[in-house]
PDB file of N, H, CA, C and O in Angstrom:
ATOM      1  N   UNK A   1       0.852  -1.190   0.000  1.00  0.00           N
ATOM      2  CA  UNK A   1       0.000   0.000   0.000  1.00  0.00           C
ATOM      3  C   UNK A   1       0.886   1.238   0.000  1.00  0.00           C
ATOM      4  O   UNK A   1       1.933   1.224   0.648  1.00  0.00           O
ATOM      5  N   UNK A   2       0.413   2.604  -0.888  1.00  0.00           N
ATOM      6  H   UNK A   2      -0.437   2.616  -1.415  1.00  0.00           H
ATOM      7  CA  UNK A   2       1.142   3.362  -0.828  1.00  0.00           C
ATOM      8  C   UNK A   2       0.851   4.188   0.476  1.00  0.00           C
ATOM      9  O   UNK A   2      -0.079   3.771   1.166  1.00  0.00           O
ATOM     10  N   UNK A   3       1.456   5.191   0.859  1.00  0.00           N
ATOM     11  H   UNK A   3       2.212   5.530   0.299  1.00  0.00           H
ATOM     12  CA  UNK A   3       1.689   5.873   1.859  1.00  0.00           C
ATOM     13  C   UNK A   3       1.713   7.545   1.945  1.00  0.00           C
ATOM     14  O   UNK A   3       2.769   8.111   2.228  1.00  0.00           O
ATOM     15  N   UNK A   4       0.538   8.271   1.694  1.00  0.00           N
ATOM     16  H   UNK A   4      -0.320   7.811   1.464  1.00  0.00           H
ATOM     17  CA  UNK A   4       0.769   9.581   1.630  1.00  0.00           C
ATOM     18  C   UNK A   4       0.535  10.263   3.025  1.00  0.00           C
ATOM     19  O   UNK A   4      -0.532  10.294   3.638  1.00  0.00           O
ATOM     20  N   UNK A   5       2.279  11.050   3.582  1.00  0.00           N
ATOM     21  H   UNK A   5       3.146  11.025   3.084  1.00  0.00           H
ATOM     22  CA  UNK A   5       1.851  11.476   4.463  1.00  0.00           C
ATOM     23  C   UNK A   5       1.845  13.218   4.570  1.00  0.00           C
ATOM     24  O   UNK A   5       2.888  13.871   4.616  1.00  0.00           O
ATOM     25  N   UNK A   6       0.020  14.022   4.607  1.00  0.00           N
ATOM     26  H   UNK A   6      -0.828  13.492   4.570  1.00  0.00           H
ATOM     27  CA  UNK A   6       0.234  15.165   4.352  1.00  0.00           C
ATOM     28  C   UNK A   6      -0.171  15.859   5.225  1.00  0.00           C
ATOM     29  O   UNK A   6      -1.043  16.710   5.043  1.00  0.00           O
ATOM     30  N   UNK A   7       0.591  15.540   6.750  1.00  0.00           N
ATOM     31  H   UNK A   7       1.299  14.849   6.898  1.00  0.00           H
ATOM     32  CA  UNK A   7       0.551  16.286   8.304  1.00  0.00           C
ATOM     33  C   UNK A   7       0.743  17.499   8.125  1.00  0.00           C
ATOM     34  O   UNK A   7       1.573  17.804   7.268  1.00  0.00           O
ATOM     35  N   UNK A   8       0.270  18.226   8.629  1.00  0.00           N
ATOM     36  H   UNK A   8      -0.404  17.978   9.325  1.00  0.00           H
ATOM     37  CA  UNK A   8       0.895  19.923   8.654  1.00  0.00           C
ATOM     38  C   UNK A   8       1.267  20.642   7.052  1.00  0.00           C
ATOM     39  O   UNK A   8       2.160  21.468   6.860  1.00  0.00           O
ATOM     40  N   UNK A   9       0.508  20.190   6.200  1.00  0.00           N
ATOM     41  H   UNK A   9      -0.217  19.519   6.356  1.00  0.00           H
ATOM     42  CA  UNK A   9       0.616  20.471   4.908  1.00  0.00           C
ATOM     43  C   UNK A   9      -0.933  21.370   5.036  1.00  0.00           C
ATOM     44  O   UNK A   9      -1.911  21.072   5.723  1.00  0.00           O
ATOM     45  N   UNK A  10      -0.759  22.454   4.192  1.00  0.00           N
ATOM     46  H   UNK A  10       0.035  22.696   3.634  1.00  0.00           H
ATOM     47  CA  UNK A  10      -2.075  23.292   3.918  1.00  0.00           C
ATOM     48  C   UNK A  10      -2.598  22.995   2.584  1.00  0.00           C
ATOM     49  O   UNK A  10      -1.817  22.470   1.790  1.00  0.00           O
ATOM     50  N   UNK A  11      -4.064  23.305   2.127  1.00  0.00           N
ATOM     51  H   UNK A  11      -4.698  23.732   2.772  1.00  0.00           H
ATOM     52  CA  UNK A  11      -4.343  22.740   0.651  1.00  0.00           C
ATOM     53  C   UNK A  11      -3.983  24.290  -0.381  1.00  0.00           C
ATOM     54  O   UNK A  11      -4.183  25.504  -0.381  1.00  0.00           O
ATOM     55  N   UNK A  12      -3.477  23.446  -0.996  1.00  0.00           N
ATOM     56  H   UNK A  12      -3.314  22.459  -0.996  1.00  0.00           H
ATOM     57  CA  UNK A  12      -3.588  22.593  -1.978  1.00  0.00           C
ATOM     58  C   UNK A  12      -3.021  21.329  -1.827  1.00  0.00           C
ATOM     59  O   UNK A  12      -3.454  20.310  -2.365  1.00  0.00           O
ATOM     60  N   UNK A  13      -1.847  21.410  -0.941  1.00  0.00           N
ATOM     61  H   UNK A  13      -1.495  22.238  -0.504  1.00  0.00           H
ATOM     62  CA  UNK A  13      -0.791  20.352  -0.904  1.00  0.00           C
ATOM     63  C   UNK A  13      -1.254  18.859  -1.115  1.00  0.00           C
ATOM     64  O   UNK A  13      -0.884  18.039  -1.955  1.00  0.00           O
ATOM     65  N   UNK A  14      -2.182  18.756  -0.090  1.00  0.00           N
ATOM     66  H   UNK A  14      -2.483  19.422   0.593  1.00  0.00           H
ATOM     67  CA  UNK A  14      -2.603  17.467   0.487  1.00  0.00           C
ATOM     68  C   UNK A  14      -3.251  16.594  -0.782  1.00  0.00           C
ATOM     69  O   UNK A  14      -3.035  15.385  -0.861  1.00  0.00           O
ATOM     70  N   UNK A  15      -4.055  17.296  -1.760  1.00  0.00           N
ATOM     71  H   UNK A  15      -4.230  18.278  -1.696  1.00  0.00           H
ATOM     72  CA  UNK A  15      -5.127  16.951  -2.743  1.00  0.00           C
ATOM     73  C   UNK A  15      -3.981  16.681  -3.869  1.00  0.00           C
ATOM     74  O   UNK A  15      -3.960  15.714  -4.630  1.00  0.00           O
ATOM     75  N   UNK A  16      -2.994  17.784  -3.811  1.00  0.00           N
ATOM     76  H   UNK A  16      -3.011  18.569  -3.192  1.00  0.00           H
ATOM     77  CA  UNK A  16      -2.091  17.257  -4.974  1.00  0.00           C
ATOM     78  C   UNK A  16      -1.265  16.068  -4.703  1.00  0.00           C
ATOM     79  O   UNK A  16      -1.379  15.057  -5.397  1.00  0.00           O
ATOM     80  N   UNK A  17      -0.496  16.145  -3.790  1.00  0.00           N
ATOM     81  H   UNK A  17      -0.404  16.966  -3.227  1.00  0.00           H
ATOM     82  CA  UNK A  17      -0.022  14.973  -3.222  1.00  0.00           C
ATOM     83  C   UNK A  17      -0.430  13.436  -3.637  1.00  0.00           C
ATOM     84  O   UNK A  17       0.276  12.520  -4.058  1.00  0.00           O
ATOM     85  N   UNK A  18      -1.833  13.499  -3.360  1.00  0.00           N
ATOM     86  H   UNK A  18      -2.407  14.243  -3.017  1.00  0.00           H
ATOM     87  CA  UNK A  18      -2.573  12.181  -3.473  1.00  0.00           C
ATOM     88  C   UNK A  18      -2.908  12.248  -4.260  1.00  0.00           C
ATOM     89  O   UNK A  18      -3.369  11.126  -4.474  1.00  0.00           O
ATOM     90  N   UNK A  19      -3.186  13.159  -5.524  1.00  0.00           N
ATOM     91  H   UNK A  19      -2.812  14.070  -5.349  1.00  0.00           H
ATOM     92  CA  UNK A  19      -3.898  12.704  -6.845  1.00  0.00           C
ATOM     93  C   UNK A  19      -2.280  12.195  -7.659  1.00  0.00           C
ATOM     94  O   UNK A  19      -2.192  11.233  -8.421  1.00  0.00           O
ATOM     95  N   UNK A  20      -0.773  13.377  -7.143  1.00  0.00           N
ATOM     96  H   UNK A  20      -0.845  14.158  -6.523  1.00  0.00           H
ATOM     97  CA  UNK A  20       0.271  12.343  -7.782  1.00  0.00           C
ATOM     98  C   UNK A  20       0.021  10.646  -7.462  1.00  0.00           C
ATOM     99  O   UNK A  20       0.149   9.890  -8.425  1.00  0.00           O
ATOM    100  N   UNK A  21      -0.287  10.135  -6.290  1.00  0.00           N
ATOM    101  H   UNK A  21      -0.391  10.749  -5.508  1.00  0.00           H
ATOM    102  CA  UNK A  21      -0.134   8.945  -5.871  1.00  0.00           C
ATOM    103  C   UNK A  21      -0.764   8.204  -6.361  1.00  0.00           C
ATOM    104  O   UNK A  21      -0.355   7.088  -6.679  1.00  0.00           O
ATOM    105  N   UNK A  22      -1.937   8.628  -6.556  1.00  0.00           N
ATOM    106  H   UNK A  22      -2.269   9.535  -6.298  1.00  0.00           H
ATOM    107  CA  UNK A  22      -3.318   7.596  -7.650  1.00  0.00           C
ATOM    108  C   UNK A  22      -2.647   7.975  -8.940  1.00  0.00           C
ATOM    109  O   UNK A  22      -2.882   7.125  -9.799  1.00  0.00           O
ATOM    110  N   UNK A  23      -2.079   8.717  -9.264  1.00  0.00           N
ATOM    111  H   UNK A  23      -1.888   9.407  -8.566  1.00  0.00           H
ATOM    112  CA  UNK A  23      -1.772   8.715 -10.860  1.00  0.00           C
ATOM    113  C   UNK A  23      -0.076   7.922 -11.105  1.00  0.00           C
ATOM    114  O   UNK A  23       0.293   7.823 -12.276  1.00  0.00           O
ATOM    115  N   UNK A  24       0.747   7.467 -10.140  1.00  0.00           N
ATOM    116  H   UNK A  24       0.447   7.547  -9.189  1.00  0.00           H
ATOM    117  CA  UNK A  24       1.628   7.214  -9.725  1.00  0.00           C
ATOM    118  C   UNK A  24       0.982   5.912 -10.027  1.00  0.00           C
ATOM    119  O   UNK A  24       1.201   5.402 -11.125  1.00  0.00           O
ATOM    120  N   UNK A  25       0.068   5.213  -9.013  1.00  0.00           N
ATOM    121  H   UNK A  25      -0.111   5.627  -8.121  1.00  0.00           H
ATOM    122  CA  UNK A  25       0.042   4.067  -8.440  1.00  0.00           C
ATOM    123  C   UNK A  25      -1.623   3.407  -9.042  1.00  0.00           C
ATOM    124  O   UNK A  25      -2.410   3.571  -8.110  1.00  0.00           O
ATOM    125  N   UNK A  26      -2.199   2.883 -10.006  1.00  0.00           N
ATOM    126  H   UNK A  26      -1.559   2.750 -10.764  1.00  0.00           H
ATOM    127  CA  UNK A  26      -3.189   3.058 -10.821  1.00  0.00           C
ATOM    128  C   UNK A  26      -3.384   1.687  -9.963  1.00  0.00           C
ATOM    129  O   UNK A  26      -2.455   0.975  -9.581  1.00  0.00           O
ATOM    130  N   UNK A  27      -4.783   1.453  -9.732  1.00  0.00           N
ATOM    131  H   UNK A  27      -5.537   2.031 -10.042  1.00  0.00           H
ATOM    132  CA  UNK A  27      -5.473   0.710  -8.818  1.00  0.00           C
ATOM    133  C   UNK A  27      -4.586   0.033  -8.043  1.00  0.00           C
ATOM    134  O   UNK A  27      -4.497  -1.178  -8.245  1.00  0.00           O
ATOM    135  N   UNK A  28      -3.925   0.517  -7.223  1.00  0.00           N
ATOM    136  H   UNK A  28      -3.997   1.501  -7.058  1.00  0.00           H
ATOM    137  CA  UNK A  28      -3.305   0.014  -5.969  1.00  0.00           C
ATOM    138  C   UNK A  28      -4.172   1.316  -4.734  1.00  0.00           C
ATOM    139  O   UNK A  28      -4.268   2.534  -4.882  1.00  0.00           O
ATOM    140  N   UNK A  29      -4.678   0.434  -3.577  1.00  0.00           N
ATOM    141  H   UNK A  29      -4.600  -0.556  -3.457  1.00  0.00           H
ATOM    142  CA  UNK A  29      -5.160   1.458  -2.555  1.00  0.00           C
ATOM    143  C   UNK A  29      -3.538   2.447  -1.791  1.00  0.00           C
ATOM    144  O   UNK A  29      -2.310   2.368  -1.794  1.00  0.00           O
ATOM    145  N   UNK A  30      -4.566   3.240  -1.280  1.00  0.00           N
ATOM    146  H   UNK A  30      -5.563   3.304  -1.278  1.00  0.00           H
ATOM    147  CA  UNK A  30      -3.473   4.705  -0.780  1.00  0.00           C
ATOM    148  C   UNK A  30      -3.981   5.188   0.607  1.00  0.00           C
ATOM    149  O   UNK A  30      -5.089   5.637   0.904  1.00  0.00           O
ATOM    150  N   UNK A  31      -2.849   4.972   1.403  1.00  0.00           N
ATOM    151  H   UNK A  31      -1.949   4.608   1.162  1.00  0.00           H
ATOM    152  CA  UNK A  31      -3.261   5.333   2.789  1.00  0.00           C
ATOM    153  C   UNK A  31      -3.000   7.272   3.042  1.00  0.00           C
ATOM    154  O   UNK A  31      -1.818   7.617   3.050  1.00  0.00           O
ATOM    155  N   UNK A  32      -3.631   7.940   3.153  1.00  0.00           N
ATOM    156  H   UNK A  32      -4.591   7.660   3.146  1.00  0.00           H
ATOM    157  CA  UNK A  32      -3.550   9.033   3.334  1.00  0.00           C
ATOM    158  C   UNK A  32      -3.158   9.539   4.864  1.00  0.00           C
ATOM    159  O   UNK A  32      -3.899   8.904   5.615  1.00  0.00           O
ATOM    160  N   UNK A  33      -2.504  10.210   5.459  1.00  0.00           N
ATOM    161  H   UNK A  33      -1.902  10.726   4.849  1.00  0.00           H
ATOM    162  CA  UNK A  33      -2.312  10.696   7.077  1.00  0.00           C
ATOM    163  C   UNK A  33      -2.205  11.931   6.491  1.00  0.00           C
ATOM    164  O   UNK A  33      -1.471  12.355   5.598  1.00  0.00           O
ATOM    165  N   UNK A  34      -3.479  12.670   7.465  1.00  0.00           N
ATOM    166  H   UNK A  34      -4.075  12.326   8.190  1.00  0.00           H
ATOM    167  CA  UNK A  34      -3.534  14.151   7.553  1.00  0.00           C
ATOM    168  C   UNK A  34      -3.597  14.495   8.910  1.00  0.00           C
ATOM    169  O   UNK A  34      -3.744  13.501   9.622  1.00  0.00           O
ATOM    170  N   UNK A  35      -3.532  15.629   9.552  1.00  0.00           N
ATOM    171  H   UNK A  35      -3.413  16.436   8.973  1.00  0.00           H
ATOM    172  CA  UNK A  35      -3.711  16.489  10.466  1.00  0.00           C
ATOM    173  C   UNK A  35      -4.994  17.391  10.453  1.00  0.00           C
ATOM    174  O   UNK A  35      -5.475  17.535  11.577  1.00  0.00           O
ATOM    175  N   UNK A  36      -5.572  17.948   9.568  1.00  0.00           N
ATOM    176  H   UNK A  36      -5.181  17.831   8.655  1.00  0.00           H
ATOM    177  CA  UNK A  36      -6.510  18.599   9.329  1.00  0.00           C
ATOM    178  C   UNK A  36      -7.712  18.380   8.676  1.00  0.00           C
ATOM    179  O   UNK A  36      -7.690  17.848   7.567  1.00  0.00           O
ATOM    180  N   UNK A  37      -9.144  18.828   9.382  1.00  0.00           N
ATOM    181  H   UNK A  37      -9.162  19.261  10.284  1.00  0.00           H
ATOM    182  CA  UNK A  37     -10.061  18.490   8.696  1.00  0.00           C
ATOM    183  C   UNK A  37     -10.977  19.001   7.644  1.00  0.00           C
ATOM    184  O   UNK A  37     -12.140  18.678   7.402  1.00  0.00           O
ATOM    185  N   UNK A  38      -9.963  20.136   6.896  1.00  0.00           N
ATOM    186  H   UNK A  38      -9.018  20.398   7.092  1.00  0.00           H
ATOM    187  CA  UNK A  38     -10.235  20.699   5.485  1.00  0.00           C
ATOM    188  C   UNK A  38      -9.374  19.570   4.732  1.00  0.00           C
ATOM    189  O   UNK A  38     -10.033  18.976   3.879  1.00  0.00           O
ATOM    190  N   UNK A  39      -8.698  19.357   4.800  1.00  0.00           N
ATOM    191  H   UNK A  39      -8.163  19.839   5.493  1.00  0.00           H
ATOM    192  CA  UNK A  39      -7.695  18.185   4.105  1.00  0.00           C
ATOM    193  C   UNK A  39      -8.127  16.919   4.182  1.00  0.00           C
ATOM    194  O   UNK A  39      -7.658  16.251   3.260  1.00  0.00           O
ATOM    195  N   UNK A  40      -8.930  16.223   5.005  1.00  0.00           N
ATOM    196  H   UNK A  40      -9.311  16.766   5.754  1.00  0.00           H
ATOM    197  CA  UNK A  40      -9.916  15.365   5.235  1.00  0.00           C
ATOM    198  C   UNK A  40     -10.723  15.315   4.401  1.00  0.00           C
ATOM    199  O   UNK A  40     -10.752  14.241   3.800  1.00  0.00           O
ATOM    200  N   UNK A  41     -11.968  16.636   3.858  1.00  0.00           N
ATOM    201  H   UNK A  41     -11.944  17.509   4.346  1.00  0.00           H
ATOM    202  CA  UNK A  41     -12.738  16.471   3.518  1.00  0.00           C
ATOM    203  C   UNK A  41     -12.223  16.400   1.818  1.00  0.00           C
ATOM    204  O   UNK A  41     -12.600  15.488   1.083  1.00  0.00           O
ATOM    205  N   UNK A  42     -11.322  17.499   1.360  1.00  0.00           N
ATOM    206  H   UNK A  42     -11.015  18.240   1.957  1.00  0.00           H
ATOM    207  CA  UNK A  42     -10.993  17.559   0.276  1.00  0.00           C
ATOM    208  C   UNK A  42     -10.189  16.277  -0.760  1.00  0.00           C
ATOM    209  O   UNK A  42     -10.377  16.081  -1.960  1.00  0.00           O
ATOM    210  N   UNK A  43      -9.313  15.577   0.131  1.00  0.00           N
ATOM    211  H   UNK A  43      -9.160  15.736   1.107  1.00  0.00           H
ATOM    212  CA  UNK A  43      -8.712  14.194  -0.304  1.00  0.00           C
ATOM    213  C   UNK A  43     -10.192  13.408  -0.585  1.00  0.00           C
ATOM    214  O   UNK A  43     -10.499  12.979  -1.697  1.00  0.00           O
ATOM    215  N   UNK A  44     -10.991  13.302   0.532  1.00  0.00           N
ATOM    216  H   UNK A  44     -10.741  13.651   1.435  1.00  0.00           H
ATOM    217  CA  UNK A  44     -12.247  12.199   0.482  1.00  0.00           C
ATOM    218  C   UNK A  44     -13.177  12.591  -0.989  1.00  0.00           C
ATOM    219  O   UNK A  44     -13.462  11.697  -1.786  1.00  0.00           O
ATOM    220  N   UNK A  45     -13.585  14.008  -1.209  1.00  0.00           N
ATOM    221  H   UNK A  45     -13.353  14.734  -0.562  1.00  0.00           H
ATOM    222  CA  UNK A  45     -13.736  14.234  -2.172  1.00  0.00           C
ATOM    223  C   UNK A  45     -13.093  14.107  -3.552  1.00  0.00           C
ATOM    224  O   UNK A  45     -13.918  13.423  -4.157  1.00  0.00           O
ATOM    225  N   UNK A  46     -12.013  14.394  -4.467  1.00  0.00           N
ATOM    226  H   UNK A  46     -11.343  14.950  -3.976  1.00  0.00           H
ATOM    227  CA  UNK A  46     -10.961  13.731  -4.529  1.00  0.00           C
ATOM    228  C   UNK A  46     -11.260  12.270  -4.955  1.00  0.00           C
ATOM    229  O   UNK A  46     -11.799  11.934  -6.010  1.00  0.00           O
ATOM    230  N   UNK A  47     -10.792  11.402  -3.897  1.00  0.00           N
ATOM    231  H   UNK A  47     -10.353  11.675  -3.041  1.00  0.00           H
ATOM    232  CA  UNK A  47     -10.567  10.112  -3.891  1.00  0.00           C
ATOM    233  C   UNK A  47     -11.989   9.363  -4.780  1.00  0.00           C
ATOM    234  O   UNK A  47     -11.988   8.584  -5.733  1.00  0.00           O
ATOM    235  N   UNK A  48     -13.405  10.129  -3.817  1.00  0.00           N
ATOM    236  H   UNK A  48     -13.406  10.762  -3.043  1.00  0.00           H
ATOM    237  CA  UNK A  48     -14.783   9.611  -4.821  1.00  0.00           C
ATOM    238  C   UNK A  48     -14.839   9.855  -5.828  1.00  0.00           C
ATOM    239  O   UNK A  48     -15.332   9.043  -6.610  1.00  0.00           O
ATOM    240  N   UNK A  49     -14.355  11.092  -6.272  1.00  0.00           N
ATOM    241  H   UNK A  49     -13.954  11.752  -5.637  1.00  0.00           H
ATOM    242  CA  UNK A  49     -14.671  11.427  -7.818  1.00  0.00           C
ATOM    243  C   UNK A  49     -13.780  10.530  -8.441  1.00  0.00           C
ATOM    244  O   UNK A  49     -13.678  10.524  -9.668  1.00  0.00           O
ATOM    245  N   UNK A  50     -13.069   9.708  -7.663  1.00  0.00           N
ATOM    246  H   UNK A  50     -13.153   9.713  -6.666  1.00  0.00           H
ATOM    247  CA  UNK A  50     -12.024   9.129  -8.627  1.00  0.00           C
ATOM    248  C   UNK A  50     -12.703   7.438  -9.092  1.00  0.00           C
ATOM    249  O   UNK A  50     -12.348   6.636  -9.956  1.00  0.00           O
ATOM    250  N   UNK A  51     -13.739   7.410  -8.127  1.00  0.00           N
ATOM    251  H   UNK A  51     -14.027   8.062  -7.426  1.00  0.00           H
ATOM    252  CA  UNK A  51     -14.257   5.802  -7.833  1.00  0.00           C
ATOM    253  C   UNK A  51     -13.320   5.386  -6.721  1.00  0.00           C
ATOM    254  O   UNK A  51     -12.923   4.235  -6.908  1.00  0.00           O
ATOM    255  N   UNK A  52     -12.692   6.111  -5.299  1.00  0.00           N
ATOM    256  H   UNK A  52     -13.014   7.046  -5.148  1.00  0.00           H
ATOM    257  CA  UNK A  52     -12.045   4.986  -4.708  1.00  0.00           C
ATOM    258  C   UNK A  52     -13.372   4.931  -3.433  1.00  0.00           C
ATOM    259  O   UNK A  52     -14.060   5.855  -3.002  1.00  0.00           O
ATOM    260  N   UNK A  53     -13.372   3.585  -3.106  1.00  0.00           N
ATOM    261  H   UNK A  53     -12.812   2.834  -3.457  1.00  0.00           H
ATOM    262  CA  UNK A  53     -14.040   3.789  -1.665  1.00  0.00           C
ATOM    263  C   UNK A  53     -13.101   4.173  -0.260  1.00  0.00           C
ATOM    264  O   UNK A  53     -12.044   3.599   0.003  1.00  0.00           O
ATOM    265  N   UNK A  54     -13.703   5.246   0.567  1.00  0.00           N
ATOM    266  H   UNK A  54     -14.561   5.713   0.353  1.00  0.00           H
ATOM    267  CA  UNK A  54     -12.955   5.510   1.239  1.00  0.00           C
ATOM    268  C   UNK A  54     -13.215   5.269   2.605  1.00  0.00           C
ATOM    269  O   UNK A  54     -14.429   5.365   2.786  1.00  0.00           O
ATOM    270  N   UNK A  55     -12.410   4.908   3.995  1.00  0.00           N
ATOM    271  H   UNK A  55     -11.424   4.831   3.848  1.00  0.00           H
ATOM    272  CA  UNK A  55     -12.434   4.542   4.897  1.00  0.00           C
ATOM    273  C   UNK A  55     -11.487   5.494   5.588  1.00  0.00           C
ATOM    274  O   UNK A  55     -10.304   5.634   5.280  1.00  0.00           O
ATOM    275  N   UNK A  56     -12.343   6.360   6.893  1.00  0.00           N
ATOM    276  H   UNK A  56     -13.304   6.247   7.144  1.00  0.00           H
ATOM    277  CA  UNK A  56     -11.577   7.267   7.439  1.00  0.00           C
ATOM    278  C   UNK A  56     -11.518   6.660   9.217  1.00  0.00           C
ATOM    279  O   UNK A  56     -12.490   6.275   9.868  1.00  0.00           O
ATOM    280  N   UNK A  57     -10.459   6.715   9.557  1.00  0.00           N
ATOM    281  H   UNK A  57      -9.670   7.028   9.028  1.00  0.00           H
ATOM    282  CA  UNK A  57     -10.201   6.334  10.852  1.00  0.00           C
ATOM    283  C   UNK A  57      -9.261   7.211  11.608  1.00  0.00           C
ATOM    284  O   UNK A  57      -8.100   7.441  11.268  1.00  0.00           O
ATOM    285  N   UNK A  58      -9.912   7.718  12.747  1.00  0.00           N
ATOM    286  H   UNK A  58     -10.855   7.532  13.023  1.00  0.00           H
ATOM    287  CA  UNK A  58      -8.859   8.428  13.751  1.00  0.00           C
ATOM    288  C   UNK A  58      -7.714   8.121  14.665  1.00  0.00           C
ATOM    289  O   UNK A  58      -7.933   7.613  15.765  1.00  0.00           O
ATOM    290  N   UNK A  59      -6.517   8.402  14.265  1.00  0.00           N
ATOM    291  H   UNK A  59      -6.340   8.815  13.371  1.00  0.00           H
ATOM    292  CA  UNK A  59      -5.452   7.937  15.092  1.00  0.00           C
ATOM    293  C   UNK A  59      -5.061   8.463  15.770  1.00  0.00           C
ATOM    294  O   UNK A  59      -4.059   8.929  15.228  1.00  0.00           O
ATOM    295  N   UNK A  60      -5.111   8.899  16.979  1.00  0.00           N
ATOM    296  H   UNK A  60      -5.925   8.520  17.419  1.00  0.00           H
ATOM    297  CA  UNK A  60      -4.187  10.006  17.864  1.00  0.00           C
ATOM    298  C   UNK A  60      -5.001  11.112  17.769  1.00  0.00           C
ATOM    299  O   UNK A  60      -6.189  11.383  17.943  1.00  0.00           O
ATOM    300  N   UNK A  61      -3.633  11.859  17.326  1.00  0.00           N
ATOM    301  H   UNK A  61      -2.668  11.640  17.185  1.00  0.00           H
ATOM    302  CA  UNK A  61      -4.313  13.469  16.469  1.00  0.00           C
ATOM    303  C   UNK A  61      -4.139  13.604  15.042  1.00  0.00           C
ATOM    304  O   UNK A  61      -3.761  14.713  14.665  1.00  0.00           O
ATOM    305  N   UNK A  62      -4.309  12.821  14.274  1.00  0.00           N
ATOM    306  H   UNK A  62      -4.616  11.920  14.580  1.00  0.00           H
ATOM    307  CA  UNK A  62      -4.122  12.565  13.107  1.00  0.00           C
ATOM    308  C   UNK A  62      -5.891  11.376  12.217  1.00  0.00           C
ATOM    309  O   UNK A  62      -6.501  10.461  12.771  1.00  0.00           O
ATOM    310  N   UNK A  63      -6.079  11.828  11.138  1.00  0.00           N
ATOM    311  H   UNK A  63      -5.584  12.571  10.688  1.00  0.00           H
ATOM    312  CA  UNK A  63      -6.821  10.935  10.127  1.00  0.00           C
ATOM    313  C   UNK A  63      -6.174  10.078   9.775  1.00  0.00           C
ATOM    314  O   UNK A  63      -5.061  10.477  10.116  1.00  0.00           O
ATOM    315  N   UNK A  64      -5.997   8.920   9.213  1.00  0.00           N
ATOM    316  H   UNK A  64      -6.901   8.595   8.935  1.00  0.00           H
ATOM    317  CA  UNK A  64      -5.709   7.854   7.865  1.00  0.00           C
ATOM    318  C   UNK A  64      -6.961   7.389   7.261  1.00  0.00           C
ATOM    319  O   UNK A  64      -7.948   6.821   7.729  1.00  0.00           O
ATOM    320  N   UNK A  65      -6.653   7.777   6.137  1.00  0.00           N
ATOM    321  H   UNK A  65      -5.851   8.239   5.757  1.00  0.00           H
ATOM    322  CA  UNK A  65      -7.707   7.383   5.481  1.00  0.00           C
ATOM    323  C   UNK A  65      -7.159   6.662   4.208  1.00  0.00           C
ATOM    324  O   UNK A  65      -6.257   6.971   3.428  1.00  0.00           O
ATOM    325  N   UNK A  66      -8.087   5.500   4.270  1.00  0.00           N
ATOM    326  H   UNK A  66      -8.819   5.249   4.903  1.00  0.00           H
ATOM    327  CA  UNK A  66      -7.455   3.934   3.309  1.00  0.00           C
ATOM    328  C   UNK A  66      -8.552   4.495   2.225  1.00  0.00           C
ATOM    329  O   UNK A  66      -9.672   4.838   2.604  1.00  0.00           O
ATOM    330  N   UNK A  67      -8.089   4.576   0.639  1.00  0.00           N
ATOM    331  H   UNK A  67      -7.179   4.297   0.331  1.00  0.00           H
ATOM    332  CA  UNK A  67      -8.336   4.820  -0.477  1.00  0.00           C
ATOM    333  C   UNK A  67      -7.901   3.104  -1.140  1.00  0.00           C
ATOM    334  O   UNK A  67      -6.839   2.494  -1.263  1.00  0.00           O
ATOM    335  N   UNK A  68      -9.379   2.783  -1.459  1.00  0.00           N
ATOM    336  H   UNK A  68     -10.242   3.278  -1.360  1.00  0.00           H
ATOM    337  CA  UNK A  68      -9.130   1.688  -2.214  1.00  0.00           C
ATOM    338  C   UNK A  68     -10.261   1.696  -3.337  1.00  0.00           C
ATOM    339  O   UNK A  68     -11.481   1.861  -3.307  1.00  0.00           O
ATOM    340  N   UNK A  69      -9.249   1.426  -4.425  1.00  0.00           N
ATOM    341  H   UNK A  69      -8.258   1.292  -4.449  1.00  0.00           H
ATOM    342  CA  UNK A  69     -10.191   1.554  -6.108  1.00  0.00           C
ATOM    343  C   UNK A  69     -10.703   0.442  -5.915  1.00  0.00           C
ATOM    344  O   UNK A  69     -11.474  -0.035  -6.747  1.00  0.00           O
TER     345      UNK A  69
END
């Protein structure tokens, strides 16, 4: 699984980041770690328009969210 980690990153960062990774990594799932929940919503958005299903889980003080096509 790939591994995007976009802690303490502001957007745009986070959305670009992970659309390199899906375009990088063509149906392989993508674990996302954010810090923030504008970056949360915008990856999740993102990720659907792409067809991935997404699974968000809280770790600590941090999101991961598993992106799988």
């Amino acid at each position: 699984m790939v591994e995007v980690d976009v802690r303490g990153l502001s957007c745009p960062l986070p959305v670009v980041k992970t659309k390199k990774a899906m375009d990088e990594n063509p149906g392989q799932p993508i674990a996302v770690l954010t810090d923030s929940e504008t970056s949360k919503g915008n990856v999740t958005r993102l990720a659907e328009s792409r067809g991935y299903k997404v699974e968000v889980e809280r770790v600590g003080d941090y999101y991961r969210l598993t992106l799988t096509p």
